[in-house]
Rosetta silent file (secondary structure, phi, psi, omega in degrees, C-alpha in Angstrom):
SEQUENCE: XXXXXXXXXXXXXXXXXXXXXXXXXXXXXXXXXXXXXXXXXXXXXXXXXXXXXXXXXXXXXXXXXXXXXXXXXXXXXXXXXXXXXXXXXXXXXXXXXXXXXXXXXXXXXXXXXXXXXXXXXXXXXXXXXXXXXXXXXXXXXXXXXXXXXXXXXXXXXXXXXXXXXXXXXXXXXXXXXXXXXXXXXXXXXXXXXXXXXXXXXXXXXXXXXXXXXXXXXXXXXXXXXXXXXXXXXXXXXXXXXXXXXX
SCORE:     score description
SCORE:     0.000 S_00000001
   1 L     0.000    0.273 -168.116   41.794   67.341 -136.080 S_00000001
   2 L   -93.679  -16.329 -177.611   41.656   70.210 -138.286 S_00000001
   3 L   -51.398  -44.823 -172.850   44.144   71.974 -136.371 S_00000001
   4 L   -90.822    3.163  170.759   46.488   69.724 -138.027 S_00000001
   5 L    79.400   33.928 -170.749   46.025   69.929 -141.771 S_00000001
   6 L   114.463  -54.894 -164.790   45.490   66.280 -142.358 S_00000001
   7 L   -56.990   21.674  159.601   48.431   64.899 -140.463 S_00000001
   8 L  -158.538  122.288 -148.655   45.621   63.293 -137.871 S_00000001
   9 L  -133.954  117.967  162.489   42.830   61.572 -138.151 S_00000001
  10 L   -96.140  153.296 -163.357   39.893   60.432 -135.649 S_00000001
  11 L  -133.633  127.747  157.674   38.884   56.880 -135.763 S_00000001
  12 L   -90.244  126.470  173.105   36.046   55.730 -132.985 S_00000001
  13 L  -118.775  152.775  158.833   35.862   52.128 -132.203 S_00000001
  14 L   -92.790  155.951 -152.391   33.617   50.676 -129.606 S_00000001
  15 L   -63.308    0.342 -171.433   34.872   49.546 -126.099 S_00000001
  16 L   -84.929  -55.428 -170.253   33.516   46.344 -126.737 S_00000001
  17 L   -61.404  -24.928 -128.296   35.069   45.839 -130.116 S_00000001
  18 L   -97.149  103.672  140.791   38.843   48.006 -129.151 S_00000001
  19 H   -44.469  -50.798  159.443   41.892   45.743 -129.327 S_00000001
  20 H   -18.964  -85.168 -160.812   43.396   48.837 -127.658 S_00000001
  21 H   -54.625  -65.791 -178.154   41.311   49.357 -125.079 S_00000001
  22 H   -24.437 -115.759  146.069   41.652   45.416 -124.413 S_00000001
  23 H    40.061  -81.536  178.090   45.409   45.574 -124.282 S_00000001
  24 H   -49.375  -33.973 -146.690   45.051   48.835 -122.053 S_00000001
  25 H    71.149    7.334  178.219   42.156   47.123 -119.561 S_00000001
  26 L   -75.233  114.240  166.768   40.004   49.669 -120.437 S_00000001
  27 L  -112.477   20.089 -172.447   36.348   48.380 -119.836 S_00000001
  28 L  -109.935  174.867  174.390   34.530   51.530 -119.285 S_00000001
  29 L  -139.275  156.927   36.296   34.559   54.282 -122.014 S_00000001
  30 L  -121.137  142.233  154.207   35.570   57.113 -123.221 S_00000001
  31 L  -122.488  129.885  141.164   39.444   56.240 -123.383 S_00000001
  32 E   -33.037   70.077  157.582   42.140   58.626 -125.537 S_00000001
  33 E   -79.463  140.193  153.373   44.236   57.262 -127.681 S_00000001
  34 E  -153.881  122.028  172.140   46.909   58.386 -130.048 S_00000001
  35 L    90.181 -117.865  148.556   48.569   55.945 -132.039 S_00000001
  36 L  -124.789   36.552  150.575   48.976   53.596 -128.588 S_00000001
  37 E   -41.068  136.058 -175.340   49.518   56.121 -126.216 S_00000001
  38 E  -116.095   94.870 -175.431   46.716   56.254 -123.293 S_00000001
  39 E   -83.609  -42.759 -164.266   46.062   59.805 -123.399 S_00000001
  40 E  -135.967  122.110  177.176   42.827   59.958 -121.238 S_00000001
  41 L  -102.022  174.544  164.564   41.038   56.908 -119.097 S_00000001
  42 H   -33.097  -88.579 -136.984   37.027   56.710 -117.731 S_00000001
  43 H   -42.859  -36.448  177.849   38.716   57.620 -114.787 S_00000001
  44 H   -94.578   10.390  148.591   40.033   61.307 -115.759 S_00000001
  45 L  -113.522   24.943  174.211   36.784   62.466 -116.450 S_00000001
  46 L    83.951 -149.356  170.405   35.221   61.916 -113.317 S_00000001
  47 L   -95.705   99.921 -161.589   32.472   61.293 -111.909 S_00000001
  48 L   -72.263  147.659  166.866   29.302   61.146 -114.912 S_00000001
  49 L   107.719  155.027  173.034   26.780   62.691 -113.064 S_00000001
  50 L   -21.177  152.632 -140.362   25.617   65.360 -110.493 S_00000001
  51 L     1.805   67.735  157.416   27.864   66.867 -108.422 S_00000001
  52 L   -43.334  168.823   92.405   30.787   66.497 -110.319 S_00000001
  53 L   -95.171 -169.510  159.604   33.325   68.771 -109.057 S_00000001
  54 L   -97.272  132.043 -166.452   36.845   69.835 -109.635 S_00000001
  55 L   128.779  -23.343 -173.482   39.141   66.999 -108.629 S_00000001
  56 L   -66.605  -21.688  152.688   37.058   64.427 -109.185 S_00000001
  57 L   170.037 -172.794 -175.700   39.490   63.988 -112.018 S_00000001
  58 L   -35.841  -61.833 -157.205   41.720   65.611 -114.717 S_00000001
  59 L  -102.534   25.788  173.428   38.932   67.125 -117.033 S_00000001
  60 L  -119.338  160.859   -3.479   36.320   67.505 -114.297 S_00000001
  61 L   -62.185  130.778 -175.077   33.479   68.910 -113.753 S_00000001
  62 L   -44.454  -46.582 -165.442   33.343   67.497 -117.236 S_00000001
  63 L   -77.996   20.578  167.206   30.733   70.285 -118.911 S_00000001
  64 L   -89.095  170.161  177.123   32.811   73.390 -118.264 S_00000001
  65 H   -64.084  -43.043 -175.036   35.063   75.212 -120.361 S_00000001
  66 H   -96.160    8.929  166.095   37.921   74.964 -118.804 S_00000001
  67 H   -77.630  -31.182 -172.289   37.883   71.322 -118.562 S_00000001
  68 H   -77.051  -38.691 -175.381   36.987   71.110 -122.646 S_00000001
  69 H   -79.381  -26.877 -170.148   40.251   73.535 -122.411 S_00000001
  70 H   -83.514  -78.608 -171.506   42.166   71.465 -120.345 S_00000001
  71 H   -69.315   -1.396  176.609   41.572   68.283 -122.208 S_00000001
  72 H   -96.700  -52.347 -169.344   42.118   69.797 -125.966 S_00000001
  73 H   -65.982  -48.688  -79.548   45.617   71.101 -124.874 S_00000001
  74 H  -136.430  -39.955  173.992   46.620   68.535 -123.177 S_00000001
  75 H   -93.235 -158.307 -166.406   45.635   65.706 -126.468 S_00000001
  76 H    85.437  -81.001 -171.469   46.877   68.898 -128.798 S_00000001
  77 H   -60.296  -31.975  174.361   50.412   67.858 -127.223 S_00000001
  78 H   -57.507  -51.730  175.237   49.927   64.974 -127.681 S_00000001
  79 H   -78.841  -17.701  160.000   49.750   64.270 -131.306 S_00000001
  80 H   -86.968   29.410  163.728   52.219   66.774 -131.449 S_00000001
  81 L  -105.907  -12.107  172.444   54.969   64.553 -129.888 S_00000001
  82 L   -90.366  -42.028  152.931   53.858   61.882 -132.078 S_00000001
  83 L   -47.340  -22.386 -173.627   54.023   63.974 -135.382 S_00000001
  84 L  -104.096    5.989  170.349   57.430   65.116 -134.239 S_00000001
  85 L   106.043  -25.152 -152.939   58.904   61.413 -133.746 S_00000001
  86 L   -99.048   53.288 -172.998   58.954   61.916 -129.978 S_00000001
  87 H   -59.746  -28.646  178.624   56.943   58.868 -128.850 S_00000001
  88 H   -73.058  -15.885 -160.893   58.986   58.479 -125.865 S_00000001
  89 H   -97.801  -14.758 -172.641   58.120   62.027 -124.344 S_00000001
  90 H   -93.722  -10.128  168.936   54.611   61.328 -124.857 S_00000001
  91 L   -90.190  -11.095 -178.910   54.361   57.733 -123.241 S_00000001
  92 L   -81.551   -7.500 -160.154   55.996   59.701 -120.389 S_00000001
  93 L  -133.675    2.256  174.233   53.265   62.052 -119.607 S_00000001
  94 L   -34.220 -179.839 -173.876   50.552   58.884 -120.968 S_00000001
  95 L   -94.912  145.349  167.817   47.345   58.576 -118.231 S_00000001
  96 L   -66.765  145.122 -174.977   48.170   56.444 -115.623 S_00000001
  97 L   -40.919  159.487  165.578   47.800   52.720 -115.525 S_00000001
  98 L   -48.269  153.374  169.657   44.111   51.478 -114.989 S_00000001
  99 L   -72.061  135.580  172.646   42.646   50.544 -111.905 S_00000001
 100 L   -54.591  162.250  170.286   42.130   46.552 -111.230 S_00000001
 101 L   -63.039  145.942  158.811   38.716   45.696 -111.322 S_00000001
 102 L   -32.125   87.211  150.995   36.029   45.933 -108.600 S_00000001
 103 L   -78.005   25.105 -156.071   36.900   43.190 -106.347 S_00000001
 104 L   175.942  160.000 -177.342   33.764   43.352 -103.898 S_00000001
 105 L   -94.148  145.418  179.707   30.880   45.194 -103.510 S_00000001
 106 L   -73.909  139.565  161.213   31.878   48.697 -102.227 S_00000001
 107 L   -60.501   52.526 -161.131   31.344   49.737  -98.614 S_00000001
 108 L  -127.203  165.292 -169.277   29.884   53.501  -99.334 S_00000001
 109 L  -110.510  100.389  178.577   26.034   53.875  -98.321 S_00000001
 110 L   -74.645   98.946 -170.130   23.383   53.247 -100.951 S_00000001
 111 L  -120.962  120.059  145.024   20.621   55.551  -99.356 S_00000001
 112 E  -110.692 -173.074 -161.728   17.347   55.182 -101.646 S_00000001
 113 L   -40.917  -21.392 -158.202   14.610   56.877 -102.667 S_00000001
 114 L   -89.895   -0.872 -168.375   12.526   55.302  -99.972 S_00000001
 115 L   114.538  -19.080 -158.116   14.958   56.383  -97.173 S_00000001
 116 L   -99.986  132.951 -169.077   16.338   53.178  -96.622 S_00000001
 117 L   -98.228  179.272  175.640   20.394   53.454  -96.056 S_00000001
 118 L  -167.270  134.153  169.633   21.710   50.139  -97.137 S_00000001
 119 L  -129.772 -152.162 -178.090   25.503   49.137  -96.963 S_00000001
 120 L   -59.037  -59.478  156.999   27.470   46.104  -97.315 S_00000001
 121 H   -20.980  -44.787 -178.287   26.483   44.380  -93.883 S_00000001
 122 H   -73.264  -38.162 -153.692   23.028   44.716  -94.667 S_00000001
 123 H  -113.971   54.135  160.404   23.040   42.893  -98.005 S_00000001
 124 L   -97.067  140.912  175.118   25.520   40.093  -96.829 S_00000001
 125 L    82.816   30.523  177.437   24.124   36.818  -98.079 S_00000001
 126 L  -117.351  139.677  162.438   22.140   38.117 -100.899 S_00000001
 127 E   -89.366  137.534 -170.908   22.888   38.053 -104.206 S_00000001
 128 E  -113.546  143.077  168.594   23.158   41.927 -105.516 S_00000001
 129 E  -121.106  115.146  163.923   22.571   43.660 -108.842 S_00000001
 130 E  -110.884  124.986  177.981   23.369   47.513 -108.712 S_00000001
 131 E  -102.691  151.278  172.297   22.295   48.693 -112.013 S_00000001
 132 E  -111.914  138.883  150.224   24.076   52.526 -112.922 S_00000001
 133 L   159.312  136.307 -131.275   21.591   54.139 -115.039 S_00000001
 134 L  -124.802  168.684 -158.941   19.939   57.703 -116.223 S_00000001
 135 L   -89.239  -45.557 -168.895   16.633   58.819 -117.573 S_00000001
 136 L   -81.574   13.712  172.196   17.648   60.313 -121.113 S_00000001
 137 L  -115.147  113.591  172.430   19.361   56.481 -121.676 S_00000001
 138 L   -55.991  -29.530 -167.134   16.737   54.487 -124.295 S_00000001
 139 H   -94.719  -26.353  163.468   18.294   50.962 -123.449 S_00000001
 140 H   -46.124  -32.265 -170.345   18.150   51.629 -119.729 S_00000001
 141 H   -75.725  -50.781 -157.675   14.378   51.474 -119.737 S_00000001
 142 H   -83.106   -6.807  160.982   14.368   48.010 -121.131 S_00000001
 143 H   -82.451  -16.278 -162.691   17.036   46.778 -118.344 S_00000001
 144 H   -90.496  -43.265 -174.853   15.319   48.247 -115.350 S_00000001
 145 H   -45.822  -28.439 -156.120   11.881   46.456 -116.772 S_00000001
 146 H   -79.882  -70.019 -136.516   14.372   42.829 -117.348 S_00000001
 147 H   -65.709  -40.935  171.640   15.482   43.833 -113.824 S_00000001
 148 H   -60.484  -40.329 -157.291   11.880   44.316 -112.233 S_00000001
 149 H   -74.177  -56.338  165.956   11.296   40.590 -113.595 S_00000001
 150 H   -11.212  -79.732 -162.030   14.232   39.694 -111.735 S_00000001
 151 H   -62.312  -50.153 -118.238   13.265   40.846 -108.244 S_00000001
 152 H  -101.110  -81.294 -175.251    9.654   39.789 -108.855 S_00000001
 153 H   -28.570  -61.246 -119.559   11.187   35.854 -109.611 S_00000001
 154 H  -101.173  -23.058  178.588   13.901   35.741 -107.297 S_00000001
 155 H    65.186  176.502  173.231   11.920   37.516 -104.311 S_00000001
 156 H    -6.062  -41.234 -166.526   14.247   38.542 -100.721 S_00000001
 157 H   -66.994   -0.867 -163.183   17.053   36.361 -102.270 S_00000001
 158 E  -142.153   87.967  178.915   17.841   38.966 -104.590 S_00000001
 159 E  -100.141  152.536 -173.270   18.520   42.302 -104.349 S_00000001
 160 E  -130.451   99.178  157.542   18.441   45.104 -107.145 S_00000001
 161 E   -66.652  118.732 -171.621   19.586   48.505 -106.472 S_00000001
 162 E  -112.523  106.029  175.635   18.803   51.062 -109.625 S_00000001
 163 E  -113.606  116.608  154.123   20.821   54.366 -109.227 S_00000001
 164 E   -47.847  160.482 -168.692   20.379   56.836 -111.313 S_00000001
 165 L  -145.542  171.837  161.505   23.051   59.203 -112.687 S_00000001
 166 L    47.983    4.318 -142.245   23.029   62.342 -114.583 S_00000001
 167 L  -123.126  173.856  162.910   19.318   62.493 -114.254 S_00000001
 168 L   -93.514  129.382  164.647   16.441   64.733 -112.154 S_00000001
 169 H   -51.556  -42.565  175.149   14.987   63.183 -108.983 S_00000001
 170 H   -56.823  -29.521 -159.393   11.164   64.375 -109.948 S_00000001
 171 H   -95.858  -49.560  168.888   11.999   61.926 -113.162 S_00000001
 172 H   -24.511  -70.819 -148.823   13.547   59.137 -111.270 S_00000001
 173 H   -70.531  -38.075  160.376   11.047   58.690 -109.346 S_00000001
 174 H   -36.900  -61.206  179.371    8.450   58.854 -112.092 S_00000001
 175 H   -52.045  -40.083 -140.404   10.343   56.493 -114.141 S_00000001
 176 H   -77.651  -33.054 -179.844   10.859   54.049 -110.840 S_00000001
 177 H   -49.068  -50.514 -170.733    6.651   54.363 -110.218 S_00000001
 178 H   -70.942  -15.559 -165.835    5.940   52.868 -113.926 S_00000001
 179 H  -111.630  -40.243  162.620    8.425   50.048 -113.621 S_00000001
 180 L   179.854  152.759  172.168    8.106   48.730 -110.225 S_00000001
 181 L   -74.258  -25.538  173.950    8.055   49.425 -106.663 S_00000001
 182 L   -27.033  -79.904 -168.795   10.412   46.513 -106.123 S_00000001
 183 L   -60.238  126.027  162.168   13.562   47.685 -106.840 S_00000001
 184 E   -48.500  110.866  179.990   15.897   49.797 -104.657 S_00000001
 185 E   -98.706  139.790 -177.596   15.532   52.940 -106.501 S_00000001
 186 E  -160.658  179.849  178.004   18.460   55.631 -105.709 S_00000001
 187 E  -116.777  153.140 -178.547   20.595   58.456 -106.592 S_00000001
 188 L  -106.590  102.973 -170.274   24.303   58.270 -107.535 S_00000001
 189 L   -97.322  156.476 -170.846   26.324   60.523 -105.786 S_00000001
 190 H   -69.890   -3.812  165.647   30.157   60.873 -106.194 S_00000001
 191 H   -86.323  -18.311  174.944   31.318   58.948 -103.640 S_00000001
 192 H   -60.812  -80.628 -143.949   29.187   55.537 -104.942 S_00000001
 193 H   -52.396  -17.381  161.170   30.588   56.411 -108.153 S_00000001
 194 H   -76.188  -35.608  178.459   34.122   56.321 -107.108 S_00000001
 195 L   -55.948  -37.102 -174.867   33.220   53.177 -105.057 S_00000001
 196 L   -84.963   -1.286  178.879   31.963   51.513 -108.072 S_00000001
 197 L   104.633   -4.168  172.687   35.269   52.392 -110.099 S_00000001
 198 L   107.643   45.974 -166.908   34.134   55.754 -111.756 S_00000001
 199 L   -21.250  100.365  142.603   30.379   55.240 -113.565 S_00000001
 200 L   -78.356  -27.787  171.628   31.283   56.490 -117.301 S_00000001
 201 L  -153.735  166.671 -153.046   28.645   54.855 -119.216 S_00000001
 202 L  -136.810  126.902  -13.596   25.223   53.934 -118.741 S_00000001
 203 L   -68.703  123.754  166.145   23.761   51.220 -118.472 S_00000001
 204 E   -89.154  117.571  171.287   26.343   49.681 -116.009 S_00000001
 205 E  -117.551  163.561  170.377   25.206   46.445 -113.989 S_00000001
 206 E  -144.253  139.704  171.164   27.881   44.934 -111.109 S_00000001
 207 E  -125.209  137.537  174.343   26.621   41.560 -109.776 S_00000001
 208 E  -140.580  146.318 -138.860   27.810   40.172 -106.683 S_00000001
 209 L   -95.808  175.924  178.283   27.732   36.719 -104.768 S_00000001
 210 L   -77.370  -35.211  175.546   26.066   36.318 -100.991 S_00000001
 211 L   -61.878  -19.535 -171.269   29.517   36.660 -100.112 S_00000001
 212 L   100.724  -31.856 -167.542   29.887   40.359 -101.348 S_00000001
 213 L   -42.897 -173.055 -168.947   32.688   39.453 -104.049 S_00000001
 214 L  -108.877  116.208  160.752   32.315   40.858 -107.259 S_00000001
 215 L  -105.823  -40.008 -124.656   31.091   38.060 -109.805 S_00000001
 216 L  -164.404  158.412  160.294   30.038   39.641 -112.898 S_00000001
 217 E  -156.284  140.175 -164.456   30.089   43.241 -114.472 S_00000001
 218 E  -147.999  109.367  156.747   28.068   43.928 -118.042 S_00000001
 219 E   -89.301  130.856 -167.880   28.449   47.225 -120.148 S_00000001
 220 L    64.821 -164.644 -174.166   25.844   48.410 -122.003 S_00000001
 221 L  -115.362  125.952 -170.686   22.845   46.264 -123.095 S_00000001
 222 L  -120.100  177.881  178.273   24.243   43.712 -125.483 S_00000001
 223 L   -76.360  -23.049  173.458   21.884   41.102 -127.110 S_00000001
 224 L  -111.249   10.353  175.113   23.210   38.593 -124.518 S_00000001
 225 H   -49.993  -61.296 -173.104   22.929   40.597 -121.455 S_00000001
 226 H   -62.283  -43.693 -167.274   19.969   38.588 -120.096 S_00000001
 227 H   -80.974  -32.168  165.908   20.573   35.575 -121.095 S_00000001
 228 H   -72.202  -53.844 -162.049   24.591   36.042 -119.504 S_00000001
 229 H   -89.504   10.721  174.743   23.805   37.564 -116.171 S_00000001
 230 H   -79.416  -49.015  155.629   20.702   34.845 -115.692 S_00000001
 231 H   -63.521  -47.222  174.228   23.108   32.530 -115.748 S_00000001
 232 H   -38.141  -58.879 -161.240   25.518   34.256 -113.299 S_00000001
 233 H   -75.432  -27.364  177.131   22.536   34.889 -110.725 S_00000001
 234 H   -70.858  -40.415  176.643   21.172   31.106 -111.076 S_00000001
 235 H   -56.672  -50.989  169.580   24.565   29.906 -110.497 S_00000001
 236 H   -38.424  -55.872  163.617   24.791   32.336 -107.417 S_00000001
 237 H   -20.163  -63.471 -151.827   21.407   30.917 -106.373 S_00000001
 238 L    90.829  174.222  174.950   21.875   27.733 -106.429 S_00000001
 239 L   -67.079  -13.124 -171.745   20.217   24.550 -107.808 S_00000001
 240 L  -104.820    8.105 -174.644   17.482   24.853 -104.803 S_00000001
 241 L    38.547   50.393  151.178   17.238   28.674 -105.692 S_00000001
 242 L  -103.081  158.630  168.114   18.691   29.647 -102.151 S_00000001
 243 L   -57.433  131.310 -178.662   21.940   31.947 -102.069 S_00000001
 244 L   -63.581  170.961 -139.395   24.714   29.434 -102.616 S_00000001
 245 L    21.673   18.102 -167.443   26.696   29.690  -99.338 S_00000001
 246 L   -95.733    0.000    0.000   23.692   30.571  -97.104 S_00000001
């Protein structure tokens, strides 16, 4: 912003909070605005985590230089078509619309730590929790324990995959020993992460019916997290706490 002598100013709001980002459909973060221009989605910075590459989106692999170079010019231009009046040239070259939401749990092969490959087939008539979520994230610890409680109630009827992102395997696994053995423990590789819609922040959960659909998705840890997806998964349940269609 300094580049510009005043004439621009950044203002962060969060994705929860964003009329924008409503508006837009953004529910993952970070998204680019200027003014209400969609300069940048989740989506053009890739894939968060190990083995990123180039392609994976605009500004990827995110931590290199010339992606930070890439992604400077490229908002740079931006505000200067909006300082010069030229709003139209700059809605022309905006980020492409959003993706619809996850309608299903993705078919890509959740192989975890234990060895065990696990795709859609396998987990039809179970209700599923895939948690996204990395070792250096503080509110992550206190979902995969909520999460442990989970499996330990709901037993077979319920499964909970925890993939890590961004993170070292020796720490995963550390991390997955103090919290429970329960839980599908895994790694997130870039093909989940496109299957899931493009992981960008952490903690991510996707909930899904016996059926596979998608019911529920929760960003971040909110104060109502537990108390929201408890309901979702009892409702899945059922009142006899079997999977509803089973």
């Amino acid at each position: 912003m300094q580049d510009f002598g005043g004439r621009a100013r950044f203002v962060s709001q969060n994705y929860g909070d964003s009329d924008l980002a409503t508006r837009f459909g953004i529910t993952h973060y970070p998204a680019i605005f200027v003014e209400d221009v969609l300069v940048a989605t989740p989506r053009d910075f890739g894939f968060f985590g190990k083995g990123e590459k180039e392609g994976d989106g605009r500004y990827t692999p995110l931590k290199s230089a010339g992606s930070h170079e890439r992604f400077r010019a490229d908002l740079a231009r931006m505000i200067d078509l909006i300082l010069a009046g030229r709003k139209d040239l700059a809605q022309s070259a905006a980020a492409p619309p959003v993706a619809a939401a996850l309608a299903a749990l993705p078919d890509v092969p959740l192989t975890g730590l234990d060895g065990i490959t696990r795709r859609r087939a396998d987990l039809q008539g179970k209700v599923v929790l895939v948690e996204f979520w990395a070792t250096w994230c503080p509110p992550c610890r206190s979902t995969l324990a909520w999460l442990a409680e989970l499996k330990k109630r709901h037993g077979d009827r319920l499964e909970v995959l925890a993939l890590a992102v961004d993170s070292e395997e020796a720490e995963v696994r550390k991390i997955a020993a103090s919290v429970s053995p329960d839980l599908a423990w895994g790694m997130t590789t870039p093909e989940i992460g496109r299957g899931f819609g493009d992981v960008t922040s952490v903690p991510t959960l996707f909930l899904f019916g016996p059926d596979g659909r998608s019911a529920a998705t929760f960003y971040g840890a909110p104060p109502t997290l537990h108390q929201d997806a408890e309901g979702r998964i009892d409702a899945l349940l059922g009142p006899q706490g079997t999977a509803a269609g089973r």
